[in-house]
C-alpha positions in Angstrom: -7.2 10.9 -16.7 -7.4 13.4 -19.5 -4.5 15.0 -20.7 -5.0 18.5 -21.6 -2.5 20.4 -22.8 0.3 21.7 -20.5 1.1 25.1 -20.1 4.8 26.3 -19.6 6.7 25.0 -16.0 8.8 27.2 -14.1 11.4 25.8 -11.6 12.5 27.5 -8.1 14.7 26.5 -6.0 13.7 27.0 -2.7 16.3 24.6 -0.8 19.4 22.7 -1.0 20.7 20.3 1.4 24.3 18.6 1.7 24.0 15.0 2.0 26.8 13.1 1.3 28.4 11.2 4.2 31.3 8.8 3.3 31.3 7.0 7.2 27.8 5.7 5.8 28.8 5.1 2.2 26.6 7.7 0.5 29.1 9.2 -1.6 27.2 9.3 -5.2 23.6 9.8 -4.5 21.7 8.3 -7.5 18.2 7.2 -7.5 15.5 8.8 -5.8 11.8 8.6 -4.9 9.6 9.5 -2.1 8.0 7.1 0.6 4.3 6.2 0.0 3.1 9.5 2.3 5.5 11.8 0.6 7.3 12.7 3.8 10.5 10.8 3.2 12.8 10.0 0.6 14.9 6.8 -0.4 18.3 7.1 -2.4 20.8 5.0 -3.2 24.9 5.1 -3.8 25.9 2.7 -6.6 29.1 2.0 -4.7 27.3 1.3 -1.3 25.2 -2.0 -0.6 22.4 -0.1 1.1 19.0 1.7 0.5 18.9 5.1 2.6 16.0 6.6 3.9 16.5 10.7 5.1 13.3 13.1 5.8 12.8 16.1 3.1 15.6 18.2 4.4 18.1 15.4 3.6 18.8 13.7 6.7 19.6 10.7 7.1 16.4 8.2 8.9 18.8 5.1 10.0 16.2 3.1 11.4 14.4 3.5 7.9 17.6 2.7 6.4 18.9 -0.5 5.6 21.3 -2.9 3.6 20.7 -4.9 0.5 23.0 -7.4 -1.2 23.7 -5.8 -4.6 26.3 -2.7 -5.7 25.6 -0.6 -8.4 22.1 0.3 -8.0 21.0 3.2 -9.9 17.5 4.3 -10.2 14.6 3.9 -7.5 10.8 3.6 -7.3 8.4 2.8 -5.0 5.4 0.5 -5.9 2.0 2.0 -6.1 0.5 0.3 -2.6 3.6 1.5 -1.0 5.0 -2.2 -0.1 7.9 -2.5 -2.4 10.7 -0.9 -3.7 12.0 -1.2 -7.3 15.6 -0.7 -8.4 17.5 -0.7 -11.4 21.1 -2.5 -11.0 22.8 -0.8 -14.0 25.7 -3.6 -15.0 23.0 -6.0 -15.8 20.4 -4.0 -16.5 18.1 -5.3 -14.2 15.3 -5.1 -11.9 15.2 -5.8 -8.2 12.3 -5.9 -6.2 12.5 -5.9 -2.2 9.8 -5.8 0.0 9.8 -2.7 2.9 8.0 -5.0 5.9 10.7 -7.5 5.7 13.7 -5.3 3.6 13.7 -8.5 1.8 14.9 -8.7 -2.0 12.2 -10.6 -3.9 13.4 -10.5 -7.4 16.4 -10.0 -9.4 15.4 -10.1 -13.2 17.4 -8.9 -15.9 15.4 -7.9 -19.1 17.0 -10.4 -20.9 15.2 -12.6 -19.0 12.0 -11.1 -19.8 9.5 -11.9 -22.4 9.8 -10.0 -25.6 13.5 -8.8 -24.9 13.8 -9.3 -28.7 12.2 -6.3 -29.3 14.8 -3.9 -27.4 18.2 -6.6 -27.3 19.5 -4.9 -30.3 20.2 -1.9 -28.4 22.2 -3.7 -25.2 25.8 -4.9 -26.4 26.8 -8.0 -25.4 29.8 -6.0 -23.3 28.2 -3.8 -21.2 29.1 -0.5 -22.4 28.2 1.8 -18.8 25.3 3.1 -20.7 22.3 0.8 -19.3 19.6 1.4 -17.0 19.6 4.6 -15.1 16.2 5.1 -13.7 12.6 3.7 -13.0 9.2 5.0 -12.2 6.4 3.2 -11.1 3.0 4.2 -13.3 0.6 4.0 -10.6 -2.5 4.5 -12.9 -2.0 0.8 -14.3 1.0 -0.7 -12.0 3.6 -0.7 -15.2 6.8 0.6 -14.4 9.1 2.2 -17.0 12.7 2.0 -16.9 15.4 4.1 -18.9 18.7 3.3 -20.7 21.3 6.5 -20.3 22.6 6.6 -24.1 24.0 4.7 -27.2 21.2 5.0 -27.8 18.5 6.9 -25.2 15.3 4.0 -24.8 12.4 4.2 -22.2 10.9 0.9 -21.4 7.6 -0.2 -20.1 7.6 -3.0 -18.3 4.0 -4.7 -16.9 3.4 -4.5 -13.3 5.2 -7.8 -12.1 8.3 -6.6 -14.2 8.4 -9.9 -15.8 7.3 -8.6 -19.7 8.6 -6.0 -21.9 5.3 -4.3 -23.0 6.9 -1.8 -25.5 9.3 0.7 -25.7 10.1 4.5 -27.1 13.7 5.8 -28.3 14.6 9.5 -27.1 16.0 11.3 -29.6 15.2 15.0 -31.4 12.2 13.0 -33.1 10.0 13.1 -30.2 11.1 16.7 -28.8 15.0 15.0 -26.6 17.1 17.9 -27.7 19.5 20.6 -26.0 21.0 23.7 -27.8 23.9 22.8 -26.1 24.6 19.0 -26.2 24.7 16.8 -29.4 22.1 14.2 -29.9 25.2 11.1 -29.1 26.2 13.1 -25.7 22.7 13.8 -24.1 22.1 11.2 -21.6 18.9 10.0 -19.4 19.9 10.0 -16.1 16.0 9.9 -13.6 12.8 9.3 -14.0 9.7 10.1 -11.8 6.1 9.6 -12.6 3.7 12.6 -12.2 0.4 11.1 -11.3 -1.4 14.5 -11.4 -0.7 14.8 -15.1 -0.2 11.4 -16.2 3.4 12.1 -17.8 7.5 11.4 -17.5 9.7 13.6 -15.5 13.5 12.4 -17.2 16.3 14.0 -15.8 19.7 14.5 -18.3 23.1 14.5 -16.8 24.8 15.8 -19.5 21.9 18.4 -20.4 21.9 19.3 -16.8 18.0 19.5 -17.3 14.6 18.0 -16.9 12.4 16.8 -19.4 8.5 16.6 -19.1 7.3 14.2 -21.8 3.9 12.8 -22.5 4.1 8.8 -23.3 1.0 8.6 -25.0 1.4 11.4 -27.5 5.1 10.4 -27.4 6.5 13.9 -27.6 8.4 16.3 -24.8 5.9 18.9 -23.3 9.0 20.9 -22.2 12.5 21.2 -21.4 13.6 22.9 -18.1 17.0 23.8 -17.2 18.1 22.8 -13.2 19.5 26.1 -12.5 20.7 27.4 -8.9 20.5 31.2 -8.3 22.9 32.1 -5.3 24.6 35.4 -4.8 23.7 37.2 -8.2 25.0 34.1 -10.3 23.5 31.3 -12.0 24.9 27.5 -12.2 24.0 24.1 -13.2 23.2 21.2 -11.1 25.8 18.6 -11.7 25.1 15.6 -12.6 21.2 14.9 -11.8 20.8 11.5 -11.5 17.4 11.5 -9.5 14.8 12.7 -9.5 11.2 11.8 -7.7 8.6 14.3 -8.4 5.6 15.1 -5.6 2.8 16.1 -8.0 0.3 16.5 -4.9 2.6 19.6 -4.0 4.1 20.5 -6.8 7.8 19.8 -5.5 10.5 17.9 -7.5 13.2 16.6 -6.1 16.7 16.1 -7.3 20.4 14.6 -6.4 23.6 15.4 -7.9 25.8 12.6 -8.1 29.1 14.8 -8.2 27.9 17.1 -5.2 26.0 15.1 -3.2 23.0 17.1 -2.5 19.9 17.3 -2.4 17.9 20.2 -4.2 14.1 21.0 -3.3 12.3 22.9 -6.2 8.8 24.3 -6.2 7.1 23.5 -9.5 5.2 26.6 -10.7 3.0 26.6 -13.6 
Protein backbone atom coordinates (compact mmCIF):
# COMPACT_ATOMS: atom_id res chain seq x y z
CA UNK A 1 0.00 0.00 0.00
CA UNK A 2 1.38 3.49 -0.46
CA UNK A 3 1.71 5.66 2.26
CA UNK A 4 0.89 9.17 1.44
CA UNK A 5 1.14 11.62 3.74
CA UNK A 6 -1.62 11.96 6.44
CA UNK A 7 -3.56 14.94 6.85
CA UNK A 8 -4.60 16.15 10.44
CA UNK A 9 -7.28 13.50 12.55
CA UNK A 10 -10.01 14.78 14.43
CA UNK A 11 -11.72 12.67 17.24
CA UNK A 12 -15.65 12.66 18.20
CA UNK A 13 -17.13 11.02 20.53
CA UNK A 14 -20.25 9.91 19.54
CA UNK A 15 -20.96 7.16 22.37
CA UNK A 16 -20.11 5.81 25.57
CA UNK A 17 -21.21 2.74 27.13
CA UNK A 18 -20.75 1.42 30.85
CA UNK A 19 -19.41 -1.92 30.88
CA UNK A 20 -18.10 -3.07 33.84
CA UNK A 21 -19.88 -5.89 35.68
CA UNK A 22 -18.07 -7.35 38.82
CA UNK A 23 -20.71 -10.74 38.95
CA UNK A 24 -18.78 -11.62 35.63
CA UNK A 25 -15.33 -10.37 36.59
CA UNK A 26 -14.90 -7.54 34.18
CA UNK A 27 -13.83 -5.02 36.50
CA UNK A 28 -10.56 -3.47 34.52
CA UNK A 29 -11.27 -3.69 30.89
CA UNK A 30 -7.86 -3.85 29.09
CA UNK A 31 -7.35 -5.15 25.72
CA UNK A 32 -9.48 -4.74 22.96
CA UNK A 33 -10.05 -5.66 19.24
CA UNK A 34 -12.86 -6.27 17.08
CA UNK A 35 -14.19 -9.70 15.68
CA UNK A 36 -13.19 -10.63 12.14
CA UNK A 37 -16.64 -8.82 10.66
CA UNK A 38 -16.24 -5.84 12.76
CA UNK A 39 -19.55 -6.32 14.53
CA UNK A 40 -18.27 -7.44 17.94
CA UNK A 41 -15.58 -6.76 20.19
CA UNK A 42 -13.39 -9.02 22.55
CA UNK A 43 -11.84 -7.50 25.97
CA UNK A 44 -10.23 -8.77 28.57
CA UNK A 45 -9.85 -8.05 32.64
CA UNK A 46 -6.35 -8.89 33.84
CA UNK A 47 -7.81 -10.10 37.13
CA UNK A 48 -10.47 -12.39 35.40
CA UNK A 49 -9.60 -15.78 33.67
CA UNK A 50 -11.85 -15.17 30.68
CA UNK A 51 -12.02 -13.51 27.16
CA UNK A 52 -15.39 -11.49 26.77
CA UNK A 53 -17.16 -10.94 23.76
CA UNK A 54 -20.05 -7.77 23.86
CA UNK A 55 -21.68 -6.32 20.52
CA UNK A 56 -20.60 -2.50 19.72
CA UNK A 57 -22.74 -0.92 22.34
CA UNK A 58 -20.88 -2.77 25.06
CA UNK A 59 -22.89 -5.62 25.90
CA UNK A 60 -21.96 -8.48 27.06
CA UNK A 61 -22.38 -11.79 24.11
CA UNK A 62 -22.03 -14.76 26.73
CA UNK A 63 -22.27 -17.45 24.41
CA UNK A 64 -19.31 -15.67 22.47
CA UNK A 65 -17.68 -15.44 25.71
CA UNK A 66 -15.62 -17.77 27.33
CA UNK A 67 -12.78 -18.83 29.89
CA UNK A 68 -9.14 -19.33 29.46
CA UNK A 69 -6.53 -20.55 31.94
CA UNK A 70 -4.23 -17.57 32.50
CA UNK A 71 -4.69 -14.01 34.76
CA UNK A 72 -3.19 -11.00 33.85
CA UNK A 73 -3.90 -10.68 30.22
CA UNK A 74 -3.42 -7.37 28.89
CA UNK A 75 -3.58 -6.59 25.24
CA UNK A 76 -5.75 -8.42 22.47
CA UNK A 77 -5.64 -9.05 18.67
CA UNK A 78 -7.29 -11.00 16.46
CA UNK A 79 -5.39 -12.92 13.62
CA UNK A 80 -5.72 -11.82 10.12
CA UNK A 81 -8.07 -15.01 8.82
CA UNK A 82 -10.14 -14.39 11.80
CA UNK A 83 -9.35 -18.03 13.61
CA UNK A 84 -7.22 -16.98 16.42
CA UNK A 85 -6.84 -14.66 19.09
CA UNK A 86 -3.55 -13.26 20.31
CA UNK A 87 -2.87 -11.98 23.83
CA UNK A 88 -0.28 -10.48 25.75
CA UNK A 89 0.10 -11.90 29.44
CA UNK A 90 1.98 -8.91 30.92
CA UNK A 91 4.01 -10.69 34.10
CA UNK A 92 5.87 -12.80 31.66
CA UNK A 93 5.68 -10.88 28.84
CA UNK A 94 4.25 -13.32 26.67
CA UNK A 95 2.27 -14.40 23.91
CA UNK A 96 -0.74 -16.68 23.99
CA UNK A 97 -2.43 -17.87 21.12
CA UNK A 98 -6.01 -19.65 21.35
CA UNK A 99 -7.96 -20.86 18.66
CA UNK A 100 -11.93 -19.31 18.46
CA UNK A 101 -13.53 -22.88 16.94
CA UNK A 102 -12.31 -24.75 19.77
CA UNK A 103 -11.50 -21.59 22.61
CA UNK A 104 -8.46 -23.71 22.81
CA UNK A 105 -5.06 -22.06 24.00
CA UNK A 106 -2.42 -23.16 21.47
CA UNK A 107 0.71 -21.39 22.62
CA UNK A 108 2.15 -19.77 25.54
CA UNK A 109 5.60 -18.26 24.49
CA UNK A 110 7.48 -15.79 26.33
CA UNK A 111 9.91 -13.61 24.22
CA UNK A 112 12.61 -14.89 26.03
CA UNK A 113 11.92 -17.92 24.42
CA UNK A 114 12.06 -16.42 21.12
CA UNK A 115 14.83 -16.28 18.65
CA UNK A 116 16.85 -13.10 18.70
CA UNK A 117 15.57 -12.02 22.30
CA UNK A 118 19.14 -10.69 22.59
CA UNK A 119 18.38 -7.88 20.69
CA UNK A 120 15.58 -6.38 23.10
CA UNK A 121 16.56 -8.62 26.72
CA UNK A 122 18.42 -5.59 27.89
CA UNK A 123 15.40 -3.66 28.33
CA UNK A 124 13.31 -6.52 30.47
CA UNK A 125 14.75 -6.82 34.16
CA UNK A 126 15.24 -9.93 35.49
CA UNK A 127 12.37 -8.80 38.29
CA UNK A 128 9.63 -7.92 36.49
CA UNK A 129 9.10 -4.36 37.07
CA UNK A 130 4.96 -4.02 36.09
CA UNK A 131 6.13 -2.23 33.03
CA UNK A 132 5.97 -5.19 30.22
CA UNK A 133 3.72 -5.91 27.49
CA UNK A 134 0.61 -3.90 27.22
CA UNK A 135 -0.77 -4.38 23.89
CA UNK A 136 -0.62 -6.30 20.38
CA UNK A 137 -1.89 -5.82 16.91
CA UNK A 138 -1.95 -8.10 14.28
CA UNK A 139 -0.29 -6.55 10.78
CA UNK A 140 -2.60 -8.17 8.45
CA UNK A 141 -0.64 -6.91 5.25
CA UNK A 142 2.27 -9.55 6.15
CA UNK A 143 0.79 -11.71 9.27
CA UNK A 144 3.60 -10.03 11.81
CA UNK A 145 2.19 -8.97 14.92
CA UNK A 146 3.70 -6.17 17.04
CA UNK A 147 3.56 -6.02 20.62
CA UNK A 148 4.34 -3.02 23.11
CA UNK A 149 6.18 -2.66 26.44
CA UNK A 150 4.35 0.24 28.73
CA UNK A 151 7.67 2.16 29.91
CA UNK A 152 11.22 1.98 31.46
CA UNK A 153 11.70 2.26 28.66
CA UNK A 154 8.67 2.52 25.79
CA UNK A 155 9.65 -0.49 22.93
CA UNK A 156 7.37 -1.77 20.08
CA UNK A 157 8.21 -5.17 18.82
CA UNK A 158 7.62 -7.05 15.70
CA UNK A 159 7.27 -10.33 16.02
CA UNK A 160 6.85 -12.79 12.62
CA UNK A 161 3.58 -14.22 12.04
CA UNK A 162 3.87 -17.59 14.09
CA UNK A 163 5.11 -15.32 17.06
CA UNK A 164 8.04 -17.52 17.43
CA UNK A 165 10.98 -14.70 16.19
CA UNK A 166 11.74 -11.35 17.20
CA UNK A 167 12.13 -9.59 13.73
CA UNK A 168 13.14 -6.11 15.03
CA UNK A 169 12.12 -3.57 17.20
CA UNK A 170 11.70 0.48 17.70
CA UNK A 171 12.08 2.57 21.14
CA UNK A 172 9.31 5.33 21.65
CA UNK A 173 10.67 8.19 22.87
CA UNK A 174 10.71 12.22 21.73
CA UNK A 175 13.15 10.91 18.91
CA UNK A 176 10.64 9.57 16.76
CA UNK A 177 7.69 12.26 17.49
CA UNK A 178 6.35 10.07 21.60
CA UNK A 179 6.01 13.28 23.44
CA UNK A 180 3.28 15.16 25.53
CA UNK A 181 3.41 18.85 26.72
CA UNK A 182 2.21 17.58 29.76
CA UNK A 183 3.98 14.29 30.77
CA UNK A 184 7.81 13.81 31.03
CA UNK A 185 9.47 11.44 28.72
CA UNK A 186 10.06 8.63 32.01
CA UNK A 187 6.10 8.92 32.88
CA UNK A 188 4.47 8.57 29.39
CA UNK A 189 3.41 5.09 29.06
CA UNK A 190 2.05 2.71 26.03
CA UNK A 191 -0.91 1.32 27.02
CA UNK A 192 -3.01 -0.24 23.27
CA UNK A 193 -2.25 -0.86 20.09
CA UNK A 194 -4.49 -1.40 16.93
CA UNK A 195 -3.49 -1.80 13.41
CA UNK A 196 -5.08 0.51 10.70
CA UNK A 197 -5.10 -1.48 7.63
CA UNK A 198 -6.52 1.31 5.51
CA UNK A 199 -3.35 3.29 6.10
CA UNK A 200 -0.89 0.88 6.87
CA UNK A 201 0.12 2.50 10.42
CA UNK A 202 0.11 2.09 14.57
CA UNK A 203 -2.77 3.43 16.62
CA UNK A 204 -0.86 3.42 20.46
CA UNK A 205 -2.82 4.43 23.10
CA UNK A 206 -0.94 6.33 26.40
CA UNK A 207 -2.37 5.94 29.87
CA UNK A 208 -0.59 8.49 31.37
CA UNK A 209 -0.85 10.92 28.21
CA UNK A 210 -4.49 10.13 28.20
CA UNK A 211 -4.03 10.19 24.23
CA UNK A 212 -3.56 8.36 21.04
CA UNK A 213 -0.80 8.16 18.89
CA UNK A 214 -0.80 7.58 15.10
CA UNK A 215 2.65 6.48 14.07
CA UNK A 216 4.04 5.26 10.83
CA UNK A 217 6.52 2.07 11.32
CA UNK A 218 8.23 2.41 8.20
CA UNK A 219 9.17 6.10 8.38
CA UNK A 220 9.41 5.48 12.10
CA UNK A 221 8.01 8.81 13.15
CA UNK A 222 4.40 9.86 14.94
CA UNK A 223 1.99 11.23 12.23
CA UNK A 224 0.01 12.87 15.11
CA UNK A 225 -0.98 13.03 18.59
CA UNK A 226 -4.74 13.13 19.59
CA UNK A 227 -6.00 13.82 22.94
CA UNK A 228 -9.20 11.29 24.10
CA UNK A 229 -11.32 13.98 25.20
CA UNK A 230 -15.15 13.62 26.36
CA UNK A 231 -17.40 16.81 25.85
CA UNK A 232 -20.53 16.45 28.21
CA UNK A 233 -22.49 19.32 29.52
CA UNK A 234 -20.26 22.37 28.41
CA UNK A 235 -17.02 20.59 29.96
CA UNK A 236 -14.17 18.76 28.70
CA UNK A 237 -12.40 15.65 30.49
CA UNK A 238 -9.90 12.98 29.91
CA UNK A 239 -10.51 9.35 29.35
CA UNK A 240 -8.82 7.57 32.22
CA UNK A 241 -6.69 5.20 31.81
CA UNK A 242 -6.99 3.87 27.96
CA UNK A 243 -5.72 0.73 27.89
CA UNK A 244 -7.41 -0.51 24.53
CA UNK A 245 -7.87 0.38 21.82
CA UNK A 246 -9.01 -1.58 18.32
CA UNK A 247 -9.35 0.72 15.52
CA UNK A 248 -12.11 -0.09 12.54
CA UNK A 249 -10.37 1.59 9.54
CA UNK A 250 -13.27 0.38 7.08
CA UNK A 251 -15.48 2.98 9.08
CA UNK A 252 -13.51 5.14 10.49
CA UNK A 253 -14.38 4.25 14.28
CA UNK A 254 -11.86 3.74 17.11
CA UNK A 255 -12.64 2.15 19.92
CA UNK A 256 -11.39 2.56 23.44
CA UNK A 257 -11.71 1.15 27.24
CA UNK A 258 -10.80 2.83 30.34
CA UNK A 259 -9.35 0.61 32.81
CA UNK A 260 -10.37 2.94 35.89
CA UNK A 261 -14.00 3.48 34.56
CA UNK A 262 -14.87 0.69 32.89
CA UNK A 263 -16.29 1.87 29.69
CA UNK A 264 -16.41 1.68 26.60
CA UNK A 265 -16.03 4.93 24.33
CA UNK A 266 -17.11 4.90 20.46
CA UNK A 267 -15.31 7.70 18.49
CA UNK A 268 -15.81 8.63 14.82
CA UNK A 269 -12.49 9.27 13.13
CA UNK A 270 -12.69 12.42 11.01
CA UNK A 271 -10.10 13.54 8.69
Amino acid sequence: MARALMGAFRLELINRHNIGDSGIGLNEPSGLTLNADGTALYTVSDDTKAIFCMDLEGRLMTSESFFVSVLDLEGLALSGDGRRLFAVQEDANAVISIDLASRRELQHRPLSEMANYASVAMHFPAQPDNKGLEGITVNTSNQHVFVVKEGRPGLLIELDAGCSTILSSRLLNQENGFSHPNVGPRRLDFSGLSYDSRRDTLWIASDQGQCLFHYDWHRNRVLQRLDLTLHEGGKSKAVRKAEGIAVDSARDRVYVVSDRDAELYVFQLHG
